[in-house]
C-alpha positions in Angstrom: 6.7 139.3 128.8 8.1 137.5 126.1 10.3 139.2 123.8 9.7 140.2 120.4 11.7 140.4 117.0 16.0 140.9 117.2 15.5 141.3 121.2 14.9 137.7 121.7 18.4 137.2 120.6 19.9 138.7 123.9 19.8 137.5 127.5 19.5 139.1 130.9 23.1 139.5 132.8 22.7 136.3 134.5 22.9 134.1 131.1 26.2 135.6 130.0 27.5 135.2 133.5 26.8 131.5 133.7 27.6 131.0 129.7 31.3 132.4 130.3 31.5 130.6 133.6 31.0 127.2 132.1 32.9 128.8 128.5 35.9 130.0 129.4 37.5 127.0 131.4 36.0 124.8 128.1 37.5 127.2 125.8 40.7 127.7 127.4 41.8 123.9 127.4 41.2 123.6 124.0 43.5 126.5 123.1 45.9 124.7 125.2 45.3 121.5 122.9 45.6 123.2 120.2 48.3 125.8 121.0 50.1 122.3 121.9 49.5 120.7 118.6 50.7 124.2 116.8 53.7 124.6 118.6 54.4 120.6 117.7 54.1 122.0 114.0 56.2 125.2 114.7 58.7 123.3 115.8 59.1 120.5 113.1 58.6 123.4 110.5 62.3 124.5 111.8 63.6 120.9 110.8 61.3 120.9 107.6 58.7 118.5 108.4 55.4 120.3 108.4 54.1 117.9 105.6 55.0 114.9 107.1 53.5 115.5 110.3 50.6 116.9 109.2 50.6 113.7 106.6 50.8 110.9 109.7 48.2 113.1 111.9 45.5 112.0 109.2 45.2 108.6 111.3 44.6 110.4 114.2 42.0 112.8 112.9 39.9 109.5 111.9 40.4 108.5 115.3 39.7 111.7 117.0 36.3 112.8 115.6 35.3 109.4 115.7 36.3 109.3 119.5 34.7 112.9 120.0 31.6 111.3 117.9 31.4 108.8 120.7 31.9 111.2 123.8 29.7 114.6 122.4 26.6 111.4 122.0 27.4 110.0 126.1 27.8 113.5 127.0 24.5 114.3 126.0 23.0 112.0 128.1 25.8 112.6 131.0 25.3 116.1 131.2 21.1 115.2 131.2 21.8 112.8 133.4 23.7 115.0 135.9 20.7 117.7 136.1 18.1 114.9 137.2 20.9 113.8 139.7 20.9 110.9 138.6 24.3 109.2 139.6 23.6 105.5 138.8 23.4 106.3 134.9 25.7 109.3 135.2 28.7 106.6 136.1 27.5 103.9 133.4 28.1 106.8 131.0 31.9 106.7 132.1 32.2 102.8 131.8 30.1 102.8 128.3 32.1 105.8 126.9 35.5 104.2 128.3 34.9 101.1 126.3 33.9 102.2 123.3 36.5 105.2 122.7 39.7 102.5 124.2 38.1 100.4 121.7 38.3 102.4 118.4 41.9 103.7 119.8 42.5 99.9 119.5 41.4 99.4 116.4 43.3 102.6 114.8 46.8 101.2 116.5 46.1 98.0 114.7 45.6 99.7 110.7 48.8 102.3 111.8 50.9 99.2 112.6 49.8 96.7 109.3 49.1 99.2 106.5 50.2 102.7 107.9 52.6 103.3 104.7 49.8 102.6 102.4 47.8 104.9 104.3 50.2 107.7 104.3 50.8 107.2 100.8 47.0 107.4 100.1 47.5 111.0 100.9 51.1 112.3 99.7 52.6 110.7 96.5 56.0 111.9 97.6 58.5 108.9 99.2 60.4 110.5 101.1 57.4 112.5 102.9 55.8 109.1 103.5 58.9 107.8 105.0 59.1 110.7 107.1 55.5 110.3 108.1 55.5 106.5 108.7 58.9 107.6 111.5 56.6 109.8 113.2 53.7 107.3 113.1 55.3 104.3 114.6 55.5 106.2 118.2 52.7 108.3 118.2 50.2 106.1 117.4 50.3 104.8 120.7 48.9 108.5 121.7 45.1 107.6 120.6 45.1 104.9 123.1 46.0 106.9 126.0 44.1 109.7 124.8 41.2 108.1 124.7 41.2 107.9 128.4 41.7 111.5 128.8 38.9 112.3 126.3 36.6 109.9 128.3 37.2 111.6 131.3 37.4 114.6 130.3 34.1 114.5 128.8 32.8 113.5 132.2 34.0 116.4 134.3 32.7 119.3 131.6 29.3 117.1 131.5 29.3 117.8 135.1 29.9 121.7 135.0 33.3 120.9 136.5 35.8 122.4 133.4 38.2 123.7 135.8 39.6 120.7 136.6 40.6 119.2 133.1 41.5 122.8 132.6 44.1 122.8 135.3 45.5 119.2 134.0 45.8 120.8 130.2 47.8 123.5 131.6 50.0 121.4 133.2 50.4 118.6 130.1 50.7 121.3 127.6 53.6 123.0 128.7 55.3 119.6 130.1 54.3 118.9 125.9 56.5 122.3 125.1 59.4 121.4 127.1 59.7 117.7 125.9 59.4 118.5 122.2 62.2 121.0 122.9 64.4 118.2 124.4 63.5 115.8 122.5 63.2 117.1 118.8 66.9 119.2 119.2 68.5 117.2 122.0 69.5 119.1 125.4 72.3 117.7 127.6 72.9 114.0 127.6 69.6 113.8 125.7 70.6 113.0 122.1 69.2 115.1 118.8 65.6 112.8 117.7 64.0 115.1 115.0 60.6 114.0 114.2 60.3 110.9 116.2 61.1 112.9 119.1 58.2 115.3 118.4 56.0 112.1 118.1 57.4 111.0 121.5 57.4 114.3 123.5 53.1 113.6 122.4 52.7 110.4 123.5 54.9 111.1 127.1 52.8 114.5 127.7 49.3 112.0 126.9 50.6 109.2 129.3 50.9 112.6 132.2 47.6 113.7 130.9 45.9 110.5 131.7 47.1 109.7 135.0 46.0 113.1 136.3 42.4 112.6 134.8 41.6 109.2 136.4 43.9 109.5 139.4 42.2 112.6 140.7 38.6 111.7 139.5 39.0 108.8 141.8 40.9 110.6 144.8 37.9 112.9 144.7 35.5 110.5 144.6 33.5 112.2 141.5 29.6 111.1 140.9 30.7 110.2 137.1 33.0 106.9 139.0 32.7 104.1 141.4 33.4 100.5 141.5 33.9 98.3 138.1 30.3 97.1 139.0 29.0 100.2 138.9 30.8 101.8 135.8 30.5 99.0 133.7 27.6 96.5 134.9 24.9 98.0 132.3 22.4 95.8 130.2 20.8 96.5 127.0 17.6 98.3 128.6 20.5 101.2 129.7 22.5 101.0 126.4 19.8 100.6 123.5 18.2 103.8 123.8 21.6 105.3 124.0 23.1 103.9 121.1 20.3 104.4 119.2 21.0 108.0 119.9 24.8 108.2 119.4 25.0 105.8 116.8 24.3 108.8 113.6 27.2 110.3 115.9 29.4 107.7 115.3 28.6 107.4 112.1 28.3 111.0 111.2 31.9 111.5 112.4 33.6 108.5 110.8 32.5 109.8 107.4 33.3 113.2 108.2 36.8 112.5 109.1 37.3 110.5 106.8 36.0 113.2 104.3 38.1 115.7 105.7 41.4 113.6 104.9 40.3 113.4 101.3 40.1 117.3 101.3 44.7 116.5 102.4 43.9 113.7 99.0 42.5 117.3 96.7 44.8 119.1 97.6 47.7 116.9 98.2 48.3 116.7 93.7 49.0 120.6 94.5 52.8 119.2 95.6 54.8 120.2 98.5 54.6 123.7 98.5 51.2 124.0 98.3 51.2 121.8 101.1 53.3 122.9 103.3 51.3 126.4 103.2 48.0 124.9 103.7 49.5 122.8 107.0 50.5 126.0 108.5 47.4 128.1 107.7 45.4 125.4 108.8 47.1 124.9 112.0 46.7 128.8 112.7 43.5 128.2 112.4 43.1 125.2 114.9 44.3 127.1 117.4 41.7 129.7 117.0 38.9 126.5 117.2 39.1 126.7 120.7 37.0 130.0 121.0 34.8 127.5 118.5 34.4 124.2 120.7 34.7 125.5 124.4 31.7 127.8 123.2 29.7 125.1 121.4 30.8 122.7 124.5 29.5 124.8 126.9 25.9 125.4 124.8 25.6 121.4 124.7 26.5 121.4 128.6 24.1 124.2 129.4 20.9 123.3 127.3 21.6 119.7 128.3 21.2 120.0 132.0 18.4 122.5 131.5 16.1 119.8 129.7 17.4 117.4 132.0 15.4 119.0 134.8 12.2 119.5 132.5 12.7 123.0 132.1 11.7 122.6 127.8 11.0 126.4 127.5 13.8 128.0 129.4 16.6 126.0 127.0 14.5 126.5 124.2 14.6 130.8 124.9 18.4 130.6 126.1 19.0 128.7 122.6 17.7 132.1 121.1 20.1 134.0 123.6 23.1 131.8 122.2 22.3 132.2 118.5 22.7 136.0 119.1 25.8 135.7 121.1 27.3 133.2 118.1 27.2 136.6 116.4 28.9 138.8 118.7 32.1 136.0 119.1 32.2 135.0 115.1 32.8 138.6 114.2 35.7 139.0 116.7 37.1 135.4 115.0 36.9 136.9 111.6 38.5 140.2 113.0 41.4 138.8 114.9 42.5 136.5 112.1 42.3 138.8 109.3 44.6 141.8 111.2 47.0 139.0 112.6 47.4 136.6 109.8 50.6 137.6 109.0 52.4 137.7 111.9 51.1 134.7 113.1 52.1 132.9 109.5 55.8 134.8 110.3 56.3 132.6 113.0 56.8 129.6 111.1 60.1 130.3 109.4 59.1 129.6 105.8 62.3 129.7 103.9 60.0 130.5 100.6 58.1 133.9 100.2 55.7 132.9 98.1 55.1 129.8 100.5 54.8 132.8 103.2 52.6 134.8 101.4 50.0 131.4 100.4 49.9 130.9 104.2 48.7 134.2 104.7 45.8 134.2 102.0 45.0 130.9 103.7 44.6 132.0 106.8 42.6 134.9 105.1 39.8 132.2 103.4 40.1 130.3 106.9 38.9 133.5 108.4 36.0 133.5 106.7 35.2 129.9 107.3 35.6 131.0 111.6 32.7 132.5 111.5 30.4 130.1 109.8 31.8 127.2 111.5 31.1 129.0 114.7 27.4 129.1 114.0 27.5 125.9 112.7 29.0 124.5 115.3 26.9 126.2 118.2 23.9 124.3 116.0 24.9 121.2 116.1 25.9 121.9 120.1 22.0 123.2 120.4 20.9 119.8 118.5 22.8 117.1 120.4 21.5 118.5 123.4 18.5 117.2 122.8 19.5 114.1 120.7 18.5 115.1 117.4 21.1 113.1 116.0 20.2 111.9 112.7 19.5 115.5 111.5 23.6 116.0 112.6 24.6 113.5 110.4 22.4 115.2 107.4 24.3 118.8 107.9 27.4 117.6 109.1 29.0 114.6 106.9 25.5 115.0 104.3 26.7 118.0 102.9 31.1 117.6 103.2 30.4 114.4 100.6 27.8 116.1 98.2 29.3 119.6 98.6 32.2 119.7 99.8 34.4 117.6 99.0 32.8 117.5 95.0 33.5 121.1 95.1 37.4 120.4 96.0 37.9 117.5 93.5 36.5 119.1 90.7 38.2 122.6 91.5 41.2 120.4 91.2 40.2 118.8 88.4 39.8 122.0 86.3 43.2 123.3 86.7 43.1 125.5 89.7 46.7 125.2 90.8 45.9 127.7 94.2 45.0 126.4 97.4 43.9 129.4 99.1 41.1 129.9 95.8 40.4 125.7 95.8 39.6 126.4 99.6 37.8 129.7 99.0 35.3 127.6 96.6 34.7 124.9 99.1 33.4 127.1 101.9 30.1 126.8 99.9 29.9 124.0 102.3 29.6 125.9 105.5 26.9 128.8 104.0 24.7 126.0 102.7 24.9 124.2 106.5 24.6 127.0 108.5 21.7 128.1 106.2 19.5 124.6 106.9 21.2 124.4 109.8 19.3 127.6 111.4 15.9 126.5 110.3 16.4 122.8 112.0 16.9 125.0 115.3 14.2 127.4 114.9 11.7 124.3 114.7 12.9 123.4 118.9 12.1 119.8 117.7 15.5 119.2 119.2 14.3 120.3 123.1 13.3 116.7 124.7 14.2 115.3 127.8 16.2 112.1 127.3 16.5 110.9 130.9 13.0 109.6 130.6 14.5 107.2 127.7 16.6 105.4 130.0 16.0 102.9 132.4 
């Protein structure tokens, strides 16, 4: 008997057995990512270069979420692919993904290397930040090529239901991260004293570890997502068309949105140094809680994805009403968590300034609040790709940062509102609006179609 009203909203045992099973592996290596990336900043905070970390890393969020734009728009189709056991077009998602994320890593190097100090200085007005930055820069850009390969493969083992596996290899890379930014950025031993570019080396060592373990073992253990360079990489335009013409909003979508979200770092950025320095370390505290976030909303795409893969329309369409009732449950815990902890956690950091100190903490406060709406939002977007409603993505997603968002930040500015936590505050009318539209795009299940029978 179906079920009626607010009961709809919760699933049988079995559903939050096989949710947490595919969740909590997903979950747990991207607290390990970004626990790495806030220890990075923990760490250069003791040397006094939050801003000019968090400055250079603006390059590799545009390369990131357009990398991730590329992966989440394969892995759709993998993870479909995967529940009709279908292993020809399951390894041409490897070689298709592989090319195109190596290929914006590529392109990325090639703007950090010719015009990465007018970049940086696009952001930050101040010199000596820049100069700073543009250090770090110069070695860790090399990290978005050789994390693109980890990405790609990663992708391939959680499309599989196999998010053990890249969980075991984050473990190991993120502490191997830990102990080389310790050598590296204070010098141990014979090891000289490198600062910042030591931190930017430490990353791109640890990525080099990372991807070794991900192709090396995916090809010891002869995974259905590899095989020869035939295989991988021999697809024609009948495979990649109807693809592309499902990833490509991705893509899109996810260049505009990162590049959006470094123009929030532009807003804000005329606040000076302080401010700065205070939104970094809020927003990194907030990072690391993301992973609760994205290994969730991973594991929705994963699940619903393999589900209409093997035709079964009306089972993903009633676990997406199980998931939009457990996205209530987990963003109240977020919201919880960061407001009884802020801080503490913002106390970790060292910030010689008490007023810094006590920004952080109101930041962390507004961030709080945004947890739980990007939590919903995000577990939508999850529920939508699964099915390949891509364009509507690209209307919530990058639609609404340009015309609210960011508008929101510039002119908040603009009228003389010298506080980042309140500017921040103001922009969250972004997330209600999304998740709002957002729901009612969902509700309609125009999103549950099989995309296996698109391919040839």
């Amino acid at each position: 008997m179906e079920k009626n009203g607010w009961k709809k909203y919760f699933g049988p045992k079995e559903f939050y057995q096989k949710t947490f099973r595919i969740a909590a592996p997903l979950a747990l290596q991207n607290l390990l990512m970004s626990g790495q990336s806030l220890i990075d900043t923990l760490m250069v905070s003791w040397i006094g270069m939050v801003s000019a970390v968090g400055t250079a890393a603006q390059i590799d969020v545009l390369s990131g979420l357009i990398s991730y734009g590329i992966i989440g728009g394969i892995g759709m189709f993998a993870a479909q692919f995967y529940g009709a056991k279908d292993e020809k077009n399951l390894k041409r998602c490897t070689g298709f993904s592989f090319m195109l994320v190596v290929g914006n890593a590529i392109f990325w190097i090639l703007m950090s290397t010719f015009f990465g100090k007018e970049i940086l200085g696009f952001y930050i007005k101040d010199a000596a930040v820049v100069e700073d930055a543009f250090k770090y820069l110069r070695i860790v850009k090399w990290s978005m090529l050789i994390g693109a390969v980890s990405y790609c493969f990663g992708n391939m083992y959680r499309s599989t239901q196999q998010p053990k596996i890249a969980l075991r290899f984050s473990i190991f890379t993120s502490i191997l991260n830990v102990l080389l930014n310790w050598v590296l950025i204070f010098g141990a031993g014979p090891v000289p004293a490198m600062g910042i570019e030591g931190a930017a080396l430490a990353t791109v060592l640890a990525q080099c570890v990372s991807a070794s373990l991900f192709v090396g073992y995916s090809i010891y253990s002869r995974q259905p997502f590899v095989g020869s360079f035939k295989e991988m990489f021999g697809f024609d335009m009948a495979f990649v068309k109807p693809i592309l013409n499902r990833i490509w909003p991705l893509i899109v979508n996810e260049s505009t949105f990162g590049f959006g979200q470094t123009l929030f770092i532009k807003a804000f950025g005329v606040l000076g140094k302080s401010q700065m320095d205070a939104y970094y370390v809020g927003n990194h505290i907030y990072e690391v809680m993301t992973f609760v976030i994205y290994g969730y909303g991973s594991a929705v795409q994963i699940l619903l994805g393999t589900e209409l893969g093997r035709g079964k329309i009306e089972n993903a369409k009633r676990e997406c009403d199980f998931h939009i009732g457990l996205s209530g449950i987990i963003s109240a815990a977020l919201v919880i968590f960061l407001a009884v902890f802020a801080k503490p956690l913002v106390g970790l950091f060292r910030l010689n300034d008490p007023a810094v100190e006590q920004l952080a903490v109101w930041i962390v406060y507004v961030f709080a609040i945004k947890s739980s709406m990007r939590l919903y939002n995000f577990m939508i977007f999850c529920v939508l790709r699964s099915g390949g409603d891509a364009k509507i993505i690209q209307l919530l997603d990058s639609g609404l940062e340009w015309s609210v968002g960011l508008p929101s930040a510039f002119i908040s500015v603009w009228l003389g509102i010298t506080n980042i936590a309140v500017v921040l505050l103001i922009t969250q009318v972004e997330q209600l609006v999304r998740l709002v539209l957002g729901m009612r795009r969902v509700k309609t299940y125009k999103w549950a179609k099989d995309l296996t029978k698109t391919v040839q």
